[in-house]
C-alpha positions as CSV (number, residue, x, y, z in Angstrom):
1,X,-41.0,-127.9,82.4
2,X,-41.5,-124.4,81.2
3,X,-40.3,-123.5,77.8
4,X,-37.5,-120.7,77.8
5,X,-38.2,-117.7,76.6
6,X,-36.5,-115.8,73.8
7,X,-34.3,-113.0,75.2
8,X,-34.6,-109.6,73.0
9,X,-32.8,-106.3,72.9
10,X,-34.1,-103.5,75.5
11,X,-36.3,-101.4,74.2
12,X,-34.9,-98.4,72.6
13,X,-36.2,-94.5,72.6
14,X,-36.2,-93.2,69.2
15,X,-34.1,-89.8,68.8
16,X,-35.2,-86.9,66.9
17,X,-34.0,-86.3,64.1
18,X,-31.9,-82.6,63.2
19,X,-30.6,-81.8,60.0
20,X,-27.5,-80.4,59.8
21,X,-28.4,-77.8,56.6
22,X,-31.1,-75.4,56.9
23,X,-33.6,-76.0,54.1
24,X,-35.7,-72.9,52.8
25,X,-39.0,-72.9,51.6
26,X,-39.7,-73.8,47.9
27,X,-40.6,-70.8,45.9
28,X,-44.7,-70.7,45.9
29,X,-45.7,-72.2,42.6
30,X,-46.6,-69.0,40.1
31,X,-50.2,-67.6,40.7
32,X,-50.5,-69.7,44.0
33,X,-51.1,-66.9,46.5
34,X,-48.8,-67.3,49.8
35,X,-46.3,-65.1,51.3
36,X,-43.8,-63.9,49.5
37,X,-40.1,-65.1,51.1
38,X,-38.5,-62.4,53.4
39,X,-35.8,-60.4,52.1
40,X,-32.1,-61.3,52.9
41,X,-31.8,-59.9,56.4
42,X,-28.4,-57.4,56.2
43,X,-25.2,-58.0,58.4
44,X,-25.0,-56.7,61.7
45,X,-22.9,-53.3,61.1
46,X,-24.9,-52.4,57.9
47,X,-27.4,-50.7,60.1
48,X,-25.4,-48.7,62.0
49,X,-22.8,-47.7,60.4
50,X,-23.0,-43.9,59.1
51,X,-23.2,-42.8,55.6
52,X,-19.6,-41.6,54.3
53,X,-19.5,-37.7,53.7
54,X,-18.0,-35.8,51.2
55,X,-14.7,-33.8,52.4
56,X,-14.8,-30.3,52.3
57,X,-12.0,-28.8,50.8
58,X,-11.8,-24.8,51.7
59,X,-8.6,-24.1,51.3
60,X,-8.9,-25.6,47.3
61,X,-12.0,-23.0,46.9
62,X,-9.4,-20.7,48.3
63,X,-6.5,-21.3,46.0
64,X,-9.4,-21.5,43.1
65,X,-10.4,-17.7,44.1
66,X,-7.1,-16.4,44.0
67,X,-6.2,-17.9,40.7
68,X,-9.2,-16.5,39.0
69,X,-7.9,-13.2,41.1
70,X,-4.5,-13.3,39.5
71,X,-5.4,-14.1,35.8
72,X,-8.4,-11.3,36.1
73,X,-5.7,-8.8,37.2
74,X,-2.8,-9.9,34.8
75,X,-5.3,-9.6,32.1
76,X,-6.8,-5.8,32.8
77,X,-2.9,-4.9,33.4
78,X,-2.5,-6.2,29.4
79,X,-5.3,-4.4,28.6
80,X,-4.4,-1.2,30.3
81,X,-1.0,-1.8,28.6
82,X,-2.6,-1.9,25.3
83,X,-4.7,1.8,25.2
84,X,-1.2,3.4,25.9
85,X,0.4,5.6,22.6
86,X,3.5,4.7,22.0
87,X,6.0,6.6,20.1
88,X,10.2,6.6,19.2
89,X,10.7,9.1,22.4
90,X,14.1,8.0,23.6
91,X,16.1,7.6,20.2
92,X,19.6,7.1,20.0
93,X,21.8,10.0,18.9
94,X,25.6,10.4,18.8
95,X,27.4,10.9,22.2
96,X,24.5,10.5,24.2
97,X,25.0,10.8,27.8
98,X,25.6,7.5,29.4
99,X,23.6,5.8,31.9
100,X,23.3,7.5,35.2
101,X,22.2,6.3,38.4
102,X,18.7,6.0,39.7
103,X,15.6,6.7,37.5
104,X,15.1,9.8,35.0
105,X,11.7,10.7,34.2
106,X,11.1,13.5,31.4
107,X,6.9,14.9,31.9
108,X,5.0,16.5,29.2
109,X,2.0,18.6,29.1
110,X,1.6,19.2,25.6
111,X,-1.4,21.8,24.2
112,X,-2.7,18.9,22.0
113,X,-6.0,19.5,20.6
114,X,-6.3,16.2,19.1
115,X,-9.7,15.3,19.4
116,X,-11.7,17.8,20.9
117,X,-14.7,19.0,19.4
118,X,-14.9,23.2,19.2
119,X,-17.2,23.1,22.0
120,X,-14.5,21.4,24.3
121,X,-11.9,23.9,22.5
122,X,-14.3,26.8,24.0
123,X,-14.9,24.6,27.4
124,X,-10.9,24.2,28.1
125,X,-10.0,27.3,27.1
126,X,-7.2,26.2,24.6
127,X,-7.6,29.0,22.3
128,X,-8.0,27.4,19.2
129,X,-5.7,26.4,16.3
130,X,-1.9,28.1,17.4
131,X,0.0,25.7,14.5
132,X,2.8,22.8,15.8
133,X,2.2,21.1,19.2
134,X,3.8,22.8,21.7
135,X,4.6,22.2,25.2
136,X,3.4,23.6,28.3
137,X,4.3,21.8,31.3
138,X,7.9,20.2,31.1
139,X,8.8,18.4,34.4
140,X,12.1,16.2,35.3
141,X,11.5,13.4,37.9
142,X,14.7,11.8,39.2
143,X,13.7,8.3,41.3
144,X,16.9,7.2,43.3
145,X,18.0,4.3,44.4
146,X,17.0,5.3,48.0
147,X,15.7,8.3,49.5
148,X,12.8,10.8,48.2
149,X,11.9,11.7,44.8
150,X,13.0,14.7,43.3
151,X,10.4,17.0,41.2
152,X,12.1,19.5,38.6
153,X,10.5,22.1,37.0
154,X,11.9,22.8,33.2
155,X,10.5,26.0,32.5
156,X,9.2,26.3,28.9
157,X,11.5,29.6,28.5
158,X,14.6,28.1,29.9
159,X,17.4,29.2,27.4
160,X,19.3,26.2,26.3
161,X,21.1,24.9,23.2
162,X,18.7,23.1,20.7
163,X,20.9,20.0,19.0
164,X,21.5,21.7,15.8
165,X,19.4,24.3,15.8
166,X,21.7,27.1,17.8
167,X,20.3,28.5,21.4
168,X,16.0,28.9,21.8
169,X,13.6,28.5,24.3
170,X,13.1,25.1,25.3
171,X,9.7,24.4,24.5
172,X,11.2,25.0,20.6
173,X,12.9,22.1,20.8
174,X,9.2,20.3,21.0
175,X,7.9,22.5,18.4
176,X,10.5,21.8,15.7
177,X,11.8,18.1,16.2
178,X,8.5,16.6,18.7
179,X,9.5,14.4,21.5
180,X,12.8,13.2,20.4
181,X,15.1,16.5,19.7
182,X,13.2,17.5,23.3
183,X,14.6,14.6,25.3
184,X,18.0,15.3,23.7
185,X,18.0,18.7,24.5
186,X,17.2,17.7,28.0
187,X,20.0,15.3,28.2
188,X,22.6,17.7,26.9
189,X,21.4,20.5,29.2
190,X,21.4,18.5,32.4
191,X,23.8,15.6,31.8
192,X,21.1,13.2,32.9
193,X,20.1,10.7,31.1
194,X,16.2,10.1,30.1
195,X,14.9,6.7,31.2
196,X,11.1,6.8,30.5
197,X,9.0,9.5,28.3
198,X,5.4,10.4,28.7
199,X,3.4,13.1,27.4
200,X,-0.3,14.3,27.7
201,X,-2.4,16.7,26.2
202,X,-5.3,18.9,27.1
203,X,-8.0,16.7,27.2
204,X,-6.4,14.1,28.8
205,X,-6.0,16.0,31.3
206,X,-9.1,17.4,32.6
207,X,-10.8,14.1,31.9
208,X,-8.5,12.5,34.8
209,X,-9.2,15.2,37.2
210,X,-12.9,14.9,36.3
211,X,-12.6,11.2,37.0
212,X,-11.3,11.9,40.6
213,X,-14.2,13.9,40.9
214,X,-12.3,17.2,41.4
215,X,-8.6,17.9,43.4
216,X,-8.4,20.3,46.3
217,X,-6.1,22.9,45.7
218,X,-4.7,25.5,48.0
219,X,-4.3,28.4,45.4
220,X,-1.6,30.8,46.7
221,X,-2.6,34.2,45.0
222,X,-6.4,35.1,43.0
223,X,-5.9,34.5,39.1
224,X,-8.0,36.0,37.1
225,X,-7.1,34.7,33.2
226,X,-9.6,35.1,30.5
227,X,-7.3,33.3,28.1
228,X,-7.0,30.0,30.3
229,X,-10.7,30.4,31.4
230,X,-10.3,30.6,35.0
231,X,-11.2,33.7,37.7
232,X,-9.9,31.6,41.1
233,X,-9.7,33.4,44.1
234,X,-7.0,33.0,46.5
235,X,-7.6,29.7,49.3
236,X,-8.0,26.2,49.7
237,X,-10.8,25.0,46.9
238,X,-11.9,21.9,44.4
239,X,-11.3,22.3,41.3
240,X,-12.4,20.6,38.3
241,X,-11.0,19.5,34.7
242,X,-11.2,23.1,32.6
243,X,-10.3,24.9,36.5
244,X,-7.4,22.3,36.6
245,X,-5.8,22.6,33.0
246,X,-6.6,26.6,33.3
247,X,-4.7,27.0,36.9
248,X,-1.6,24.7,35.5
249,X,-1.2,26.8,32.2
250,X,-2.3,30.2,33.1
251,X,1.0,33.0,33.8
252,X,-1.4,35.7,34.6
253,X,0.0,36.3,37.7
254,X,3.3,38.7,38.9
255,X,5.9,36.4,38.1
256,X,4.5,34.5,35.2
257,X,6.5,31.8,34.5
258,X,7.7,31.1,37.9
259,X,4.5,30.8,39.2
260,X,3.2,28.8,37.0
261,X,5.5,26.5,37.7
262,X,5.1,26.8,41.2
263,X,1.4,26.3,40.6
264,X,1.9,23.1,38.6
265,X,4.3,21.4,41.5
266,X,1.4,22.5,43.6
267,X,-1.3,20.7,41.8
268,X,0.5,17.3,41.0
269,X,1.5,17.2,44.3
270,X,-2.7,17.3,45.1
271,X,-3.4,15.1,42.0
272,X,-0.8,12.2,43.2
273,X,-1.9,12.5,46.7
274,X,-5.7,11.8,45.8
275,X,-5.1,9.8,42.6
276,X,-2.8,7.0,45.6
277,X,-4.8,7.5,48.0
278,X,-6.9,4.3,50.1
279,X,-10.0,5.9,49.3
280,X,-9.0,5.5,45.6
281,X,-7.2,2.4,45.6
282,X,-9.8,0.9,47.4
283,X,-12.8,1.8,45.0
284,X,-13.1,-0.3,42.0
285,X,-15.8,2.3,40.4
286,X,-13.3,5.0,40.9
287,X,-9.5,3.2,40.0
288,X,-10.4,1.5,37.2
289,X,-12.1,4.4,34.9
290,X,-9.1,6.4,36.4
291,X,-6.9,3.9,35.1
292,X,-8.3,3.5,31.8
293,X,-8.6,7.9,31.1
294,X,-5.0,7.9,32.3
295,X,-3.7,4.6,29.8
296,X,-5.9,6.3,27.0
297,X,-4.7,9.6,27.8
298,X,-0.8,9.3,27.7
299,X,1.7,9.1,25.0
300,X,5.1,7.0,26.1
301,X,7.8,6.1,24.8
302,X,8.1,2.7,22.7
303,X,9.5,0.6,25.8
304,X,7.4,1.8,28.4
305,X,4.8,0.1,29.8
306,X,1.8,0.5,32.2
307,X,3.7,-0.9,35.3
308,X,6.4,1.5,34.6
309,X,3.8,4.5,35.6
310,X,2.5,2.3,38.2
311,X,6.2,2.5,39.9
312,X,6.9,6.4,39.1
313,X,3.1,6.8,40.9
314,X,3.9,5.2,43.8
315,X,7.2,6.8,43.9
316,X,5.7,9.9,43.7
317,X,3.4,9.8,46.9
318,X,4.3,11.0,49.8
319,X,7.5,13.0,50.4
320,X,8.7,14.8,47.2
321,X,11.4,17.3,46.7
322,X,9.6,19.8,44.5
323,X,12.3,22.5,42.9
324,X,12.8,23.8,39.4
325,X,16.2,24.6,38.3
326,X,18.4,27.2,39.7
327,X,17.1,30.4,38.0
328,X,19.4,33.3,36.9
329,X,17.2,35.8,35.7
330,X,15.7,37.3,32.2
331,X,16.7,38.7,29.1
332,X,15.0,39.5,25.7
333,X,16.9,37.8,22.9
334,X,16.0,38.7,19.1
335,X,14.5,35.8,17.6
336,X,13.5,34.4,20.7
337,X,12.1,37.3,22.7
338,X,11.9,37.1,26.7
339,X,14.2,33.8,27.9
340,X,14.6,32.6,31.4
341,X,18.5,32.1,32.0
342,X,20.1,29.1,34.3
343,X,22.6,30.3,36.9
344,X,25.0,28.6,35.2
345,X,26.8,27.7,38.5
346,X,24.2,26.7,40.3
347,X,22.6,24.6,38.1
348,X,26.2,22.8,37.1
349,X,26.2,21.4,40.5
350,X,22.3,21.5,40.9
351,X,22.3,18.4,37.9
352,X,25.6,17.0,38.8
353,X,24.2,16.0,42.5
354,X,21.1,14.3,40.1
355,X,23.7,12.6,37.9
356,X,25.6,11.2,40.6
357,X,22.5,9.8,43.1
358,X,22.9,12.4,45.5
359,X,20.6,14.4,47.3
360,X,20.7,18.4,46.3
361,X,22.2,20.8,48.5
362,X,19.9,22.7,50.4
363,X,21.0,25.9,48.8
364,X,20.3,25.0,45.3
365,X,16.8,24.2,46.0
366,X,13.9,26.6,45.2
367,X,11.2,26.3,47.6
């Protein structure tokens, strides 16, 4: 009988083995040479995702520009500001005329020789030492509310009452009490009220028409003055600083006075028209020594200020009524010797159309 034989499992395949967590390398022991570990490899979207760039910001640069643009200018306007002379022009006297509409302007030439050397003396023509400032050049600028400018020639000779000093020429007023006992004489002549004061002498002057680099003139008649230093024949021309100040002060001519006058509407007219024009504006070379002879150049009144003549400039350009008061003819007066008279009628109404705003009757103007 066969023995039984022992019964046993079936044979089983063994099954590899996988371990769940990754094992790295150890570290190569130190001065064992063997390949150094890789680096950490990077996520996915590391390598291709773009660097960030900076944002550009023009309109900032923009706003950064115009700033340093705004404080550049508001500083040369202060410093313009602060070359002007400024003296008690517009004091208050008993019954002064009351305010009146629009804007009154009261403009001085002065022969100031403040300053000049006696070679400029000889170069302008000024004659020398002739005692007190006087005046030579007395203008009235009325800015209205709307509508064009109005130019008035004063003429030095105009026979008026001085404020305590009886009747004279005008230009005495200047001579005995300056700027002050002139703008009150003014007022009480015209009835208008004086806003804004400013005065300029000799070299002044000619150093702002140098500056512009000349003015073109249309000179009606030849003058021919040895005493203002000028020989100009008659025509259209450019004239510089001593042929400027020479032409505006020189009465060598048929009607004197009246011409001169004429002569000096003439030539603002021309000095305005260049002095605002785009050409000038526009050049930095050219405006801002202009800027800086005219600032140095002017006397004004205590409460006047650069961007006052800024705005009687601009109001200046372009259409201007140019007159001079209503003239009644001449007389020699002891004391005072030849006087220009007002037509008294004429010029009532003439400065009562000022006074009121109103433009002045064609009939009253003097062409």
């Amino acid at each position: 009988m066969r023995k039984a034989e022992p019964e046993y499992a079936p044979t089983q395949q063994p099954e590899p083995f996988h371990d769940p967590v990754p094992r790295t390398h150890a570290p190569s022991p130190r001065g064992r040479r063997g390949t150094p570990p890789p680096p950490p490899a990077a996520p996915p979207h590391a390598a291709s995702a773009p660097r960030p760039r900076r944002k550009r910001h023009p309109f900032r640069w923009f706003l950064v520009f115009l700033l340093v643009l705004v404080v550049a200018s508001v500083a040369a306007v202060i410093n313009l500001d602060g070359k002007l002379t400024r003296i008690d022009a517009l004091a208050g006297y008993a019954d002064r005329v009351g305010n009146t509409p629009g804007t009154n302007w009261l403009l001085v030439g002065s022969d100031g020789r403040n300053g000049l050397s006696p070679d400029q003396e000889q170069e302008l023509a000024t004659g020398g030492d002739v005692g007190p400032e006087r005046t030579d050049t007395i203008m009235l600028v009325h800015i209205p509310k709307s509508g064009p400018t109005t130019l008035v020639s004063l003429p030095r000779d105009s026979y008026v009452g001085i404020p305590g000093h009886g009747k004279d020429k005008l230009n005495a007023a200047f001579a005995i009490g300056g700027p002050q006992l002139l703008v009150q004489t003014v007022e009480t002549a015209t009835g208008l009220r004086i806003d804004h004061y400013a005065q300029i002498g000799f070299a002044g002057f000619a150093s702002i028409v140098d500056t512009l680099g000349g003015i073109d003139v249309c000179v009606p008649k030849p003058i021919d003055d040895p005493l203002a230093g000028i020989n100009l024949e008659a025509g259209c021309q450019k004239l510089d600083g001593p042929e400027s100040l020479g032409f505006v002060r020189s009465r060598a001519t048929a009607l004197a006075d009246i011409d001169r006058m004429n002569n000096q509407r003439l030539f603002m007219a021309a000095l305005l028209e260049k002095a605002t024009s785009g050409a000038t504006l526009a050049n930095p070379f050219t405006l801002w020594p202009l800027a800086g002879d005219t600032a140095r150049s002017l006397k004004v009144d205590e409460d006047d200020h650069i961007w006052d003549l800024g705005r009687l400039g601009w109001a200046m350009r372009g259409d201007t009524v140019a007159t001079t008061v209503p003239v009644g003819g001449f007389d020699d007066v002891s004391g005072s010797g030849n006087v220009l008279l007002w037509d008294k009628t004429k010029a009532s109404a003439f400065f009562d159309a000022l006074a009121n705003d109103r433009s002045i009757p064609e009939e009253l103007l003097t062409r």
